[in-house]
N, C-alpha and C positions, 0 to 999 in steps of 0.2 A: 689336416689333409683334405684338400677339396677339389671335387670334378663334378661333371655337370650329367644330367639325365639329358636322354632325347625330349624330355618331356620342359626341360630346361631349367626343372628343378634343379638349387644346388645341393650336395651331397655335403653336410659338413663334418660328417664325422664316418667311420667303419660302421657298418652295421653288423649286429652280431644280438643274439637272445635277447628277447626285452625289445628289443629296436621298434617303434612303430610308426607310421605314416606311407607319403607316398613313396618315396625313395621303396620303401620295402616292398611295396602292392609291384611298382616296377619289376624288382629281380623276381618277385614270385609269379608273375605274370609271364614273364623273359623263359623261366628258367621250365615254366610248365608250356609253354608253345615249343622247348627245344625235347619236349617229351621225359623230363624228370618228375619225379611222385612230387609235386606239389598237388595236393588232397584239395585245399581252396585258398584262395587269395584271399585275404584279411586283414593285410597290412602290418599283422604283426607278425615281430621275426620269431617262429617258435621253434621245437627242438625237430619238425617236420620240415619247415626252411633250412635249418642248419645242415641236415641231412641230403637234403638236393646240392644244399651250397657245397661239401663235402665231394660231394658224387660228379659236381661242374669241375672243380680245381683239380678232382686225380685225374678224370680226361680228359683234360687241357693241359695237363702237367704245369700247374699251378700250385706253389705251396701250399698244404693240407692244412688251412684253420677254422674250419666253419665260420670262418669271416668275412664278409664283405666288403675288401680294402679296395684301392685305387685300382690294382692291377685287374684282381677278380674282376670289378662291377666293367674296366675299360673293356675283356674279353666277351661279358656276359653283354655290350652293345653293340659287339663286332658280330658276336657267332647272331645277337638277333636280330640284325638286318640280314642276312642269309637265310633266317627261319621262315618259312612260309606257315601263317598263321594255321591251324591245326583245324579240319572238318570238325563239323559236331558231331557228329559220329563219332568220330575219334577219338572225343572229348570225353564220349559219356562211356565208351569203354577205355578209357583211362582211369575213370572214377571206379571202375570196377576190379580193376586188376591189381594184386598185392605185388610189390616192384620187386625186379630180381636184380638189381643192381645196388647196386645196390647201396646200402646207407648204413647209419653209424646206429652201433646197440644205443637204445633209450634204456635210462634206467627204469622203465615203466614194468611190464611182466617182469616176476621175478622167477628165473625157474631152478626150480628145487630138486627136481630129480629128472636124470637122462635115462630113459630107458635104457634097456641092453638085449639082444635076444642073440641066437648064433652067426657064424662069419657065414653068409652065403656064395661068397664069389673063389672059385679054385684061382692057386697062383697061378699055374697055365694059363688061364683066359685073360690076367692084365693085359698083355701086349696088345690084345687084342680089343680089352678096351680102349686104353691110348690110343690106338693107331682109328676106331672109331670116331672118338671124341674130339682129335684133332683133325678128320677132316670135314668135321663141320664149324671148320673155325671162319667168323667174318657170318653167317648165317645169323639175317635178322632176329631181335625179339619179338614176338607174337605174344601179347595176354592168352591164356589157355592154350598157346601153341606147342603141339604137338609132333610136329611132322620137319622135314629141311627147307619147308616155304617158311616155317617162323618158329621159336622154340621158344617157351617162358622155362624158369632155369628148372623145374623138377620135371616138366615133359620133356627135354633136354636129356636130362640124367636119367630119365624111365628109357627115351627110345634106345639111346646106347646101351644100355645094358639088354635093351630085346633084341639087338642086332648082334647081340652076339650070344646069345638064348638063354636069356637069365631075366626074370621073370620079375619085378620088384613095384612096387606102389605108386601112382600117379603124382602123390602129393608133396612137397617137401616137410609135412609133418609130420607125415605118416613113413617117408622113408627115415626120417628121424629114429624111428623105434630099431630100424637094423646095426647088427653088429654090437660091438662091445665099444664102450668109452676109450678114447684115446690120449693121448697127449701131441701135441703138437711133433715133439722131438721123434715119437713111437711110430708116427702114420708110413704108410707106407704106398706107395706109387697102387692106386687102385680104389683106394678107400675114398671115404664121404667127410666132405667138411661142410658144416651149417652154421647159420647166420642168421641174428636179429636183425631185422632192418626197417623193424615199420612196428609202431606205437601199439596196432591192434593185435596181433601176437606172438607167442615168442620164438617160433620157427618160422621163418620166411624167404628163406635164401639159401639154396644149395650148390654144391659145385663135385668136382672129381679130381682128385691129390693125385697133382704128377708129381711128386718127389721136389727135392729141392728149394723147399717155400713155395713151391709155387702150383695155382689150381686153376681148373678152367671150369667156364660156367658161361649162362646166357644171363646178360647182362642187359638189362632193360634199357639200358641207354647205348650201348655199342654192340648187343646181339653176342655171339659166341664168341671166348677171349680166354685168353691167359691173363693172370694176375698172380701178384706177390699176395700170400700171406703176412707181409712183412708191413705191408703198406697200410699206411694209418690209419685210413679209411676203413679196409677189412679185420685190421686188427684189435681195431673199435668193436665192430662188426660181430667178429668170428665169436659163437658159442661153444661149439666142441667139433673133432674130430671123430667119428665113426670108423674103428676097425673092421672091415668084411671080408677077411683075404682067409680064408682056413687053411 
């Protein structure tokens, strides 16, 4: 299988783990100007490339292989002539920010116990989270964003639940600790699902279970969104389900 870089390199093969050279430095480069967690260009494809390549294909609706075949790399040179190259500014708080969008569990942390403490959220007050939470769907990602000018995915899931006077953790580790363990099939429209998505620890990605497989969350590369639990990506992803409905 062969296509060519801007840079005119030929591409002879899929790139995928392991992969190194220029071809590689290209998409990691491509795919960190389109504002994906690539952490540093290296040239080699590691399981932090794989993870961005993941997170390009489900929002392009591109088959989910952590692969970089013909179609992926033809998308990932279309969407980066549209890219306008990224301030340094932007750069260096990118380097800082843990991604809410997110990416595929590493097998790196291993975590051994889920907290559990009591259900804080009355069933009265769901509706009123959904009907929250979904009108700030399409509202960018912000790193530490807190507010409807920009949302990173646990200040997101703190504000809505203050808007509707419910009082809960800034962080998505620390919201981790609420409610009781769940199962996928058990959750219930209101509750909390979390997500590995980044090497450095093992909670880093939060959202809010509308029923149906499906959750909403701020989403580092799309901002506020619905998503399948279903979808390969997230179900790579997903660590547990948080019960908070008393």
């Amino acid at each position: 299988m062969l296509f060519l870089l801007n840079t005119g390199t030929t591409l002879a093969k899929d790139l995928q783990l392991n992969s190194h050279g220029d071809e590689v430095t290209f998409v990691q480069q491509s795919l960190k100007d389109m504002g994906y967690n690539i952490k540093k260009v290296t040239g080699v494809f590691d399981n932090n490339t794989k993870r961005a390549v993941l997170a390009f294909q489900r929002d392009n609706k591109i088959k989910i292989s952590g692969i970089v075949d013909e179609k992926t790399m033809d998308a990932i040179k279309a969407l980066k002539k549209t890219t306008p190259p990224p301030e340094k500014t932007a750069t260096a708080a990118k380097k800082k920010e843990k991604p809410a969008s997110p990416a595929v569990a590493s097998p790196s942390p291993k975590i051994t116990r889920i907290p559990e403490s009591q259900p804080i959220l009355a069933r009265s007050k769901v509706p009123g989270i959904v009907k929250t939470a979904k009108k700030y769907i399409g509202v960018p990602y912000t790193s530490g964003g807190t507010t409807p000018k920009g949302f990173d995915c646990s200040g997101y899931v703190q504000y809505v639940f203050n808007q509707n006077g419910i009082k809960i953790p800034r962080t998505a580790d620390v919201q981790y600790t609420l409610g009781k363990k769940s199962t996928l099939r058990a959750l219930e429209t209101g509750d909390l699902v979390f997500f590995h998505t980044d090497s450095d620890s093992a909670i880093t990605h939060c959202g809010i279970y509308l029923g149906d497989g499906k959750f909403i969350h701020a989403s580092s590369s799309k901002g506020v969104r619905v998503d399948e639990l279903s979808n390969g990506y997230w179900k790579e992803a997903f660590v547990a389900g948080k019960h908070i409905i008393k």
